[in-house]
C-alpha positions in Angstrom: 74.8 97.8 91.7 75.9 96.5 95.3 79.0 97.3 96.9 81.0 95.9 100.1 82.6 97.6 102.8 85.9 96.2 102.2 86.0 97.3 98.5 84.6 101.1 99.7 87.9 100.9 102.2 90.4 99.8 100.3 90.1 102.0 97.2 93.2 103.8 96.0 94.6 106.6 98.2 95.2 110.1 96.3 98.6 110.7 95.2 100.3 113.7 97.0 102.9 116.0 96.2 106.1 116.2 98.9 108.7 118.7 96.7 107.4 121.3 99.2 107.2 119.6 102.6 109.1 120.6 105.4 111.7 118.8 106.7 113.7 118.4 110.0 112.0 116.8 113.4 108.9 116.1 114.3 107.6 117.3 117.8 109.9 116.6 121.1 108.2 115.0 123.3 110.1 113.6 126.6 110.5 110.2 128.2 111.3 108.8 125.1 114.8 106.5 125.9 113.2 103.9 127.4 111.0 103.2 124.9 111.0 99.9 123.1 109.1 98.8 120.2 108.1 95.3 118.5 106.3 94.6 115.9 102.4 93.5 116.1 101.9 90.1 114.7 98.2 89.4 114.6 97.6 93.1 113.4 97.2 91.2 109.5 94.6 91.2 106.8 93.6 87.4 107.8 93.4 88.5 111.2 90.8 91.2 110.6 88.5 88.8 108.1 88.2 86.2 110.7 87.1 88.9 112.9 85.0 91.4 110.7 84.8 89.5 107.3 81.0 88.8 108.0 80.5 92.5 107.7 83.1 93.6 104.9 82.0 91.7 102.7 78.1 91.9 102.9 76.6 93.5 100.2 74.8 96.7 100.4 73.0 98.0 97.1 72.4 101.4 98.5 75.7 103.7 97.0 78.4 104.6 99.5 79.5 108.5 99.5 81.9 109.6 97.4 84.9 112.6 97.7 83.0 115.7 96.7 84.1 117.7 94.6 87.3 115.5 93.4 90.9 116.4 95.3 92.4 118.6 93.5 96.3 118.9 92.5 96.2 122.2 95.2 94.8 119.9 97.8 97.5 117.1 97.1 100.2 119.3 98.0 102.0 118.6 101.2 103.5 121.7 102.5 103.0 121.1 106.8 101.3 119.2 109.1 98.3 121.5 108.2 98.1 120.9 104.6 98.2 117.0 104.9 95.4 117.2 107.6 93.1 119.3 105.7 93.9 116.5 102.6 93.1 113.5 105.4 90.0 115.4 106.3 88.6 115.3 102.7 90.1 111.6 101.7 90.5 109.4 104.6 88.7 110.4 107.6 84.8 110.4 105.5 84.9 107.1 104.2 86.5 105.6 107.7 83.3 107.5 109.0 80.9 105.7 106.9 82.7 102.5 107.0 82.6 102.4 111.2 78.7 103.8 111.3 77.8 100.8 108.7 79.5 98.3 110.2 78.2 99.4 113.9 74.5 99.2 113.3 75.2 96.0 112.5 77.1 94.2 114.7 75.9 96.4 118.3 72.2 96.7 117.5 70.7 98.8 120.7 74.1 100.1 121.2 73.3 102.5 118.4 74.7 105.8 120.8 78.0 104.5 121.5 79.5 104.1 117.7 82.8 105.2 117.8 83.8 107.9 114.9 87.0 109.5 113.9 87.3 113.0 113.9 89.0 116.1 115.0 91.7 115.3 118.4 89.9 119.2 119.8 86.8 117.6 120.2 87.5 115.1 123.0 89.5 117.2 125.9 90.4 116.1 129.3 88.4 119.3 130.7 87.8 117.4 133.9 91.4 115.9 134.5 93.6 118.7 133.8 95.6 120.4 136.4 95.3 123.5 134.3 94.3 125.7 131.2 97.4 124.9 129.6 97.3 121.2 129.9 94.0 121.8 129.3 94.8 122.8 126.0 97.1 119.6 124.8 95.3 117.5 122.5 96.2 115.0 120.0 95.5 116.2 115.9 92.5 112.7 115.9 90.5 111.5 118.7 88.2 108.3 117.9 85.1 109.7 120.1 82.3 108.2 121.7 79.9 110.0 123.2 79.5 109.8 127.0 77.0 110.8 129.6 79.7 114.1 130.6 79.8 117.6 130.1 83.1 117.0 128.5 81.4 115.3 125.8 83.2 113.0 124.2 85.9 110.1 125.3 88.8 109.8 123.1 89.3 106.0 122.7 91.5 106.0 119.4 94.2 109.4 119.7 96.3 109.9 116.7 98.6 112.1 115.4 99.8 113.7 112.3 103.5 113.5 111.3 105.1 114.8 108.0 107.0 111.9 106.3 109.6 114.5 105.3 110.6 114.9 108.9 109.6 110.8 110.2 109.4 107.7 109.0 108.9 104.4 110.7 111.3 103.1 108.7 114.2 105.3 110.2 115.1 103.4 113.1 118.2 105.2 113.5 117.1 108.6 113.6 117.6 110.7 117.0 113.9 111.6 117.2 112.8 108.5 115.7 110.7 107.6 119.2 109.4 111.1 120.0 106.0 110.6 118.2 105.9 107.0 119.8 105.8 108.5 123.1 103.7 111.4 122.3 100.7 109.2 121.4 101.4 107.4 124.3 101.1 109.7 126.7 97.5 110.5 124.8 96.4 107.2 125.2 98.1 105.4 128.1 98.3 108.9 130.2 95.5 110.8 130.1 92.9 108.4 128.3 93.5 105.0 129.3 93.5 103.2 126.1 95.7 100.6 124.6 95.1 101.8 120.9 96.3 104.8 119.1 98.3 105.8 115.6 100.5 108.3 113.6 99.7 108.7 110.3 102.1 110.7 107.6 101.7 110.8 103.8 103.4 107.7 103.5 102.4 105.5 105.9 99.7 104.9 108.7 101.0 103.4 111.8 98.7 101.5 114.2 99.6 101.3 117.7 98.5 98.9 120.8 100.2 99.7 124.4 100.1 97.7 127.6 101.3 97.9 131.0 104.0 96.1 133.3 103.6 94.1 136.2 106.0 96.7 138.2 106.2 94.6 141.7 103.7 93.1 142.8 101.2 95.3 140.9 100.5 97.9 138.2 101.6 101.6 139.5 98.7 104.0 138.5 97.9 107.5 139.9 95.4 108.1 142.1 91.9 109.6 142.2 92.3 112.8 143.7 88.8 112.5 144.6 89.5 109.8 146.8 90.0 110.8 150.4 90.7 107.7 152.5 92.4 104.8 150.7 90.6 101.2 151.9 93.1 99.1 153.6 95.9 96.5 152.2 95.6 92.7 152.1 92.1 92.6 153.7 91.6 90.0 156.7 89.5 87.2 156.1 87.5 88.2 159.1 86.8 91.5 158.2 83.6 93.3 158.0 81.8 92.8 154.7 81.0 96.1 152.3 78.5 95.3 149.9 78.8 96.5 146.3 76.8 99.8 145.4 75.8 100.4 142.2 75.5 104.2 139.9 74.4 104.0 136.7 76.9 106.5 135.1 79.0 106.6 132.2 81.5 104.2 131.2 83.5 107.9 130.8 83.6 108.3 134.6 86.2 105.3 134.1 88.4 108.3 134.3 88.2 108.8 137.6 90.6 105.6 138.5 93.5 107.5 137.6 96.1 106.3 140.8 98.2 107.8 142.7 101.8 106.4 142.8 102.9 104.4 146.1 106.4 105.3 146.1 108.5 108.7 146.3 110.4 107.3 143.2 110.2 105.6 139.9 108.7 102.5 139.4 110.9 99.6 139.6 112.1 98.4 136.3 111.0 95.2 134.9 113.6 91.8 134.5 114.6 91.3 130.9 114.3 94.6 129.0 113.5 98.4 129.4 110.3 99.3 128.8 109.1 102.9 128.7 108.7 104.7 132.1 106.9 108.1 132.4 108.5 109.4 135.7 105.4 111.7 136.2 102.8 109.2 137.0 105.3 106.3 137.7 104.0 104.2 135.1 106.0 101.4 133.6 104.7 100.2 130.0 105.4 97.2 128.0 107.2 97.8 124.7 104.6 99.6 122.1 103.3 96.9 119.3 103.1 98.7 115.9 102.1 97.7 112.2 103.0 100.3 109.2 100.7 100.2 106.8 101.8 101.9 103.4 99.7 104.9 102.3 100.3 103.2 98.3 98.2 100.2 99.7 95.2 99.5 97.6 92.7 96.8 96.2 91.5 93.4 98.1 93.8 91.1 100.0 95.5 94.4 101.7 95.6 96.5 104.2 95.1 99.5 103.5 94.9 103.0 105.1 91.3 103.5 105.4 90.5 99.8 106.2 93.0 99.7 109.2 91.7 103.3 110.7 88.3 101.3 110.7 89.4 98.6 112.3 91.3 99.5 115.0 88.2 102.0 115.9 86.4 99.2 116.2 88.8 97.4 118.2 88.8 100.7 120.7 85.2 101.3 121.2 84.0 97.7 120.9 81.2 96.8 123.4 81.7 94.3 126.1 85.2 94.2 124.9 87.9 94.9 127.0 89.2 98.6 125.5 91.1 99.5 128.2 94.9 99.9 128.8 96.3 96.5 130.8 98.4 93.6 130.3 98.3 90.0 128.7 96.2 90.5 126.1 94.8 87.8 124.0 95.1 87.1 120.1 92.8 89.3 118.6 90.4 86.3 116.5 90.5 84.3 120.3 87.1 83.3 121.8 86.4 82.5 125.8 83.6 80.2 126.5 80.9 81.8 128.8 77.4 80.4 130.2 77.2 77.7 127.2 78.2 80.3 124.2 81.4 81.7 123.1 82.4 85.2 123.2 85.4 86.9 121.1 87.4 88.7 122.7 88.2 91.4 120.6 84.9 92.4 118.6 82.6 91.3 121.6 80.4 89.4 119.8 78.8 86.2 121.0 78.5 82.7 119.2 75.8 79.8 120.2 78.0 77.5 118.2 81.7 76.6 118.7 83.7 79.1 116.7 84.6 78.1 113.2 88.2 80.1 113.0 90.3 81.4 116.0 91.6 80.1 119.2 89.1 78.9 122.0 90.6 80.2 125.9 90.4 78.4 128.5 89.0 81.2 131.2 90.1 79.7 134.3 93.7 79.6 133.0 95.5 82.6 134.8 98.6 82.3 132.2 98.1 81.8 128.3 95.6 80.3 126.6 94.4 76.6 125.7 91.5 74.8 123.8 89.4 73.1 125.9 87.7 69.6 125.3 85.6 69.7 121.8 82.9 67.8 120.7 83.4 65.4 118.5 79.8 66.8 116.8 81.2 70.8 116.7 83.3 71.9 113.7 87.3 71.8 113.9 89.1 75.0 115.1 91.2 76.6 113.0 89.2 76.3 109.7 89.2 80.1 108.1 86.1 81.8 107.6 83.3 83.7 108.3 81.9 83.5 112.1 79.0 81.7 113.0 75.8 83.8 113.5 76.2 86.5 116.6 73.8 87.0 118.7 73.7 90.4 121.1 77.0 91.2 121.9 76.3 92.3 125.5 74.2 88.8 126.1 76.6 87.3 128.4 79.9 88.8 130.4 83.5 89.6 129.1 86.5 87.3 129.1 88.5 88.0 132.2 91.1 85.7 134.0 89.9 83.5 136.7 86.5 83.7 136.0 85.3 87.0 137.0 82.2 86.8 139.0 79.4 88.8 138.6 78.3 91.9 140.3 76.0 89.9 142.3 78.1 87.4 143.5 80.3 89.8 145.1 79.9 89.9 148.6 82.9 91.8 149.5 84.8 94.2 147.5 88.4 95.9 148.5 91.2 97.5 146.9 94.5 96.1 147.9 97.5 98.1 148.1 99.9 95.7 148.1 98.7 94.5 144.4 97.3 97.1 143.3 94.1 95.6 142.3 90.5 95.0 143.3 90.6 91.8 146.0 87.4 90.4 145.8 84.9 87.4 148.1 82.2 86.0 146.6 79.1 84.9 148.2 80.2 81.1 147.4 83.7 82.1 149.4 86.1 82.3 146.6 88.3 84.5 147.2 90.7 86.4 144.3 91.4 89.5 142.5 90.8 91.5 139.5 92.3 94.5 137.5 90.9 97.8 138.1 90.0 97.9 134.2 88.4 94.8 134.3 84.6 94.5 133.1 82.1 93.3 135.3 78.8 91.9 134.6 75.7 92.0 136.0 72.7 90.1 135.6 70.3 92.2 137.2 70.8 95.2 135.5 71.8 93.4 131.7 74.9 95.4 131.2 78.4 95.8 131.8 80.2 97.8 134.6 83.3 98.3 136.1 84.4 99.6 139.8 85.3 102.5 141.0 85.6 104.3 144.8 83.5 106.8 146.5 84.7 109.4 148.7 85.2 106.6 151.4 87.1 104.5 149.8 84.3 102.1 149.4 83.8 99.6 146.0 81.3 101.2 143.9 79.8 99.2 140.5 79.4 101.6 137.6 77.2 100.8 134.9 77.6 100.6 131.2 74.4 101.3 129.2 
């Protein structure tokens, strides 16, 4: 009898038992009063068919695990934070598993190693990054890991944490500790691992999270390398000396090593129009947080569930040649950029040969919001629902990026510039521009993305992403 993924995540969540829970506050965690929150729009079940439908509802015949043995009434009873994670380890967290190791092999054939997987927060630690042992030991209660080419083992691209609905609720707005969890996860993914996805998750509800940076001046504040010994100079002259870009084919993990150090004894400036959260620490101004609850009683087709938006937003997170990192702007999630003749979506990674049947089409060399270019009168309409048109590798072609990024080798001359805090770039053509220090860059030599990083000299390096 054949099955789908979307009927295998979206099956009935075990009932639990809160007359024992505990009750009072979650976790303080601080730099919480600036934090703002908003609700994320295209975070819907239409949104994730158009992107993923292809895939959740292929048939498989071969039988998908089940919970064994059955939860039993023990195991339903919530009594701490404990309990209710040993009852997500048995009921959510396997068939999440499954669901993102299916659905990997087949969109990211020959990207086989990097499938993201949820799991346990201990196994991805910052052992390289922290200042000390008892940093060190600060971790969230779920990591979504991927395995990187580093001793530390694995990069946390999805942290989440565990909250009891007894003592938080996203519902209660009005609480005095109603944004310490917010900011806890934050620091966990904006802070220490750089991505723009996380999630709490209680007995009640799961909440997914994306974050995203200000524009604080005239650039983003970040922290730092400590590695880095000589900073390159500001706004470079036109005249100036070229520095060729070097290439090291390390981990995508080594990404870590971008962490910037602030440019000001203070804060960062606030933003016009609203407070956003600031972490005084690393001078870091972020955007307000987007979030979607999604009800733990959620179950059956045409929903979200639990278990199907844990999948998806691991896939979101980990996605190859998409753009995981934490930034600003970001597209809708079903969007497309053409690139090279093809179009590529911007949230899954995957590429189309024909003009997208659902989703918006961006115009790349817009630096400000998107726009549908010229169509065909031959191609199909936009905005039709349904499933995709057939993908092709998703690493055939590079990323989205604004101002059409050029590749590695059309960069003749590489610097970072102080004054806005990003990469300012020449090409061998003589356009001249800039790009984030997140951004993904291509290269056609090597087949595979990249992004830049500095050596010890402060010189633009290329690191790859195989």
């Amino acid at each position: 009898m054949s099955r789908t993924l979307l009927d295998y995540l979206t099956e009935r969540n075990p009932d639990v038992n809160n007359d024992n829970s505990l009750k009072g506050a979650p976790t303080y965690q601080e730099h919480l009063s600036k934090i703002e929150l908003q609700d994320w729009p295209d975070f819907t079940i239409e949104t994730l068919m158009a992107c993923y439908g292809h895939v959740l509802e292929r048939d498989f015949d071969a039988t998908f695990p089940e919970i064994s043995p059955p939860i039993s009434l023990l195991e339903r009873m919530i009594f701490n934070e404990d309990s209710l994670d040993h009852l997500l380890s048995r009921s959510i967290v396997p068939a999440v598993s499954v669901g993102l190791q299916v659905a990997w092999d087949l969109c990211y054939p020959g990207h086989e190693e990097e499938v993201i997987d949820i799991t346990r927060g201990g196994r991805a630690i910052l052992r390289a990054n922290a200042r000390n042992d008892a940093e060190n030991a600060i971790f969230p209660d779920w990591a979504g890991v991927q395995k990187i080419e580093n001793p530390n083992g694995f990069a946390n691209r999805c942290p989440g944490d565990t909250k009891l609905s007894t003592k938080w609720s996203s519902k209660k707005k009005d609480a005095p500790s109603y944004k310490w969890p917010f900011a806890q996860v934050l620091k966990y993914a904006g802070d220490n691992w750089k991505t723009r996805y996380g999630y709490l998750i209680s007995q009640k509800e799961l909440v997914v999270l994306r974050f995203s940076r200000e524009i604080v001046g005239s650039g983003v504040a970040l922290k730092r390398s400590p590695r880095v010994t000589r900073p390159p100079s500001a706004q470079p002259p036109a005249q100036s000396a070229r520095q060729h870009p070097r290439q090291r084919n390390d981990s995508i993990a080594s990404y870590m090593s971008l962490d910037r150090a602030s440019r000001s004894p203070g804060p960062a400036p606030r933003s016009p129009g609203g407070e956003s959260y600031v972490d005084d620490q690393l001078d870091i101004e972020y955007c307000p947080v987007e979030m979607k609850s999604i009800p733990w009683r959620n179950y059956g087709r045409g929903k979200l569930t639990v278990k199907l938006a844990l999948w998806w937003i691991h896939m979101l997170a980990a996605a190859p040649g998409g753009e995981i990192y934490i930034g600003h702007d970001y597209p809708p999630l079903n969007s497309w950029v053409p690139v090279d003749g093809r179009y590529r979506h911007t949230s899954t990674g995957l590429v189309s040969k024909k003009y997208p049947k659902h989703g918006m089409v961006l115009d790349p060399e817009a630096s400000q919001g998107p726009s549908t270019p010229p169509r065909d009168p031959s191609t199909p309409s936009r905005g039709q629902r349904g499933v995709a048109s057939p993908f092709s590798s998703p690493l055939s072609s590079p990323p989205m990026v604004a101002d059409m990024m050029p590749t590695l080798e059309e960069l003749m001359d590489v610097r970072w510039d102080e004054n806005n805090d990003r990469w300012w770039f020449e090409t061998s053509s003589g356009r001249r521009g800039h790009f984030a220090y997140s951004a993904m860059i291509w290269s056609q030599r090597e087949e595979c993305f990249g992004h830049a990083e500095e050596d010890q000299m402060g010189n633009f390096v290329f690191v790859a992403r195989h």
